[in-house]
C-alpha positions, 0 to 999 in steps of 0.5 A: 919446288913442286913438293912444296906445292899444292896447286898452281894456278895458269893465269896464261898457259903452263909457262907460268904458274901461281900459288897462294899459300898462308901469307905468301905467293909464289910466281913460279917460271915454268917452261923447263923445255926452253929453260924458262926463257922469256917470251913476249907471251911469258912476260904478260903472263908474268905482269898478270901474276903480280897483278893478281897477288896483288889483290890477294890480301892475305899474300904479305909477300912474294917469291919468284922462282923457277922450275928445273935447274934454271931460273931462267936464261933471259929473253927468248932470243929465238923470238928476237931472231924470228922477228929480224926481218919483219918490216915493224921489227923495230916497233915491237922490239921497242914494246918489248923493251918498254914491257920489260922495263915496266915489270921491273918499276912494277917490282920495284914499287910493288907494295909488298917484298919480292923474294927471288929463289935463285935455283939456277943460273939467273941471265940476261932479263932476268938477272935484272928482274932478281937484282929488283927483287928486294931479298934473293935466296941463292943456291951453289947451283944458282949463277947470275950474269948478263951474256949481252955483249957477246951477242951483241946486245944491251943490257940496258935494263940490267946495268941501271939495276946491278950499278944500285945494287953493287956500285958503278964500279964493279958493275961496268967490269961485271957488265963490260965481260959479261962475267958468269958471278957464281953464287960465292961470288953473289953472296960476297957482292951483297946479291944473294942474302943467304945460300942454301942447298938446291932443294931447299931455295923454296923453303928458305924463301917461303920462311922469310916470308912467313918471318914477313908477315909479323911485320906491318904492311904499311911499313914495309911498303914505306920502307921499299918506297924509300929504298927504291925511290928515295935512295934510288931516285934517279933509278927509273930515269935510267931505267927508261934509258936503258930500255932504249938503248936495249931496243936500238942495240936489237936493230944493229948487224953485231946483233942479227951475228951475235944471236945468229951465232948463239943460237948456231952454237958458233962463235960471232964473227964481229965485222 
């Protein structure tokens, strides 16, 4: 990714890094230490990015990717863990979730398309926020699952988005076994539009955005509206469910195990 880059701009600190470059931009998650995990400060900072390409005219399209050999592993569950015996858990678990939840509607009725290069595996949150993404550009390194259920957590945000995507079916198995989908598996349930090698996931992202920028604005943004709104229009109801049931999920004792034991290396002792 950074041999394609110029300069990237900190709209926080190096967790998340933005770049405009001809008609796209790119939202680049940054925290190779914690393989991109998403903390509260890292969820601002990616609201500010979208804000800001937003104003950026000339951007007609944006990807979203991640630095290292993931795309990112969800939530920060050492933040959740740190927070369990805090007398306003509950609160400000409750304002994660919303805060979670609104990225997502950002992305969904953001007027421009979303490209996800998914570099690596892709979990949890931020399986979600590549399923609200409108076009995925996969690799073979690039994986994408929801691991909540064996840490005894929700994944309120992710069921609404992936049961849109591939059907309820298919997605309560997905969900229910917190299954690993390879990128193989990706590309034959309609996730990843394309595969391509490890090292060229920006490029691929990058061309189609430049094939995008042919297209008119004001139609493309229609289009995603009626995909989005009109095709899914009992998506975002789910989606404020979703939040509540991932917020409440947090307050239970299978939870403060199941992260206890992920973070311990251990298997969860479920009472």
């Amino acid at each position: 990714m950074t041999s394609h880059s110029d300069r990237f701009e900190e709209p926080g600190n190096d967790s998340v890094k933005v770049r405009v470059h001809g008609a796209g931009g790119t939202i680049l998650l940054d925290r190779v230490q914690k393989k991109n995990a998403i903390s509260r400060s890292i969820l601002a900072q990616l609201r500010q990015a979208f804000d800001d390409l937003h104003q950026e005219k000339k951007v007609r399209a944006i990807i979203l990717t991640g630095s290292g050999e993931a795309f990112s592993t969800g939530s920060d569950l050492s933040e959740i863990k740190e927070q369990i015996n805090d007398s306003d858990a509950q609160a400000k678990w409750y304002a994660d979730c919303v805060a979670q939840k609104e990225l997502i509607e950002l992305m969904l009725r953001f007027p421009k398309p979303i490209i996800s290069a998914v570099n690596g595996p892709a979990l949890g949150f931020c399986a979600a926020l590549v399923l609200a993404s409108d076009v995925v550009v996969g690799t073979a390194k690039g994986s994408l699952g929801f691991p909540e259920t064996l840490r005894g957590l929700v994944p309120g945000l992710g069921a609404p988005l992936l049961a849109f995507r591939i059907g309820t079916a298919a997605a309560a198995d997905f969900l229910l076994r917190a299954e690993l989908a390879t990128a193989e598996d990706c590309q034959r349930l309609g996730i990843y539009r394309w595969i391509v090698n490890h090292d060229l996931a920006w490029a691929k992202a990058d061309a189609v955005a430049r094939d995008l920028s042919s297209t008119s604005p004001t139609a493309v943004a229609m289009t995603k509206r009626l995909v989005n709104e009109a095709v899914g229009e009992h998506l975002f109801t789910q989606l404020s469910a979703g939040a509540a049931a991932t917020a409440s999920a947090r307050t239970t004792e299978g939870a403060a195990e199941g992260i206890a034991a992920f973070l311990e290396k251990r298997h969860p002792k479920w009472s």
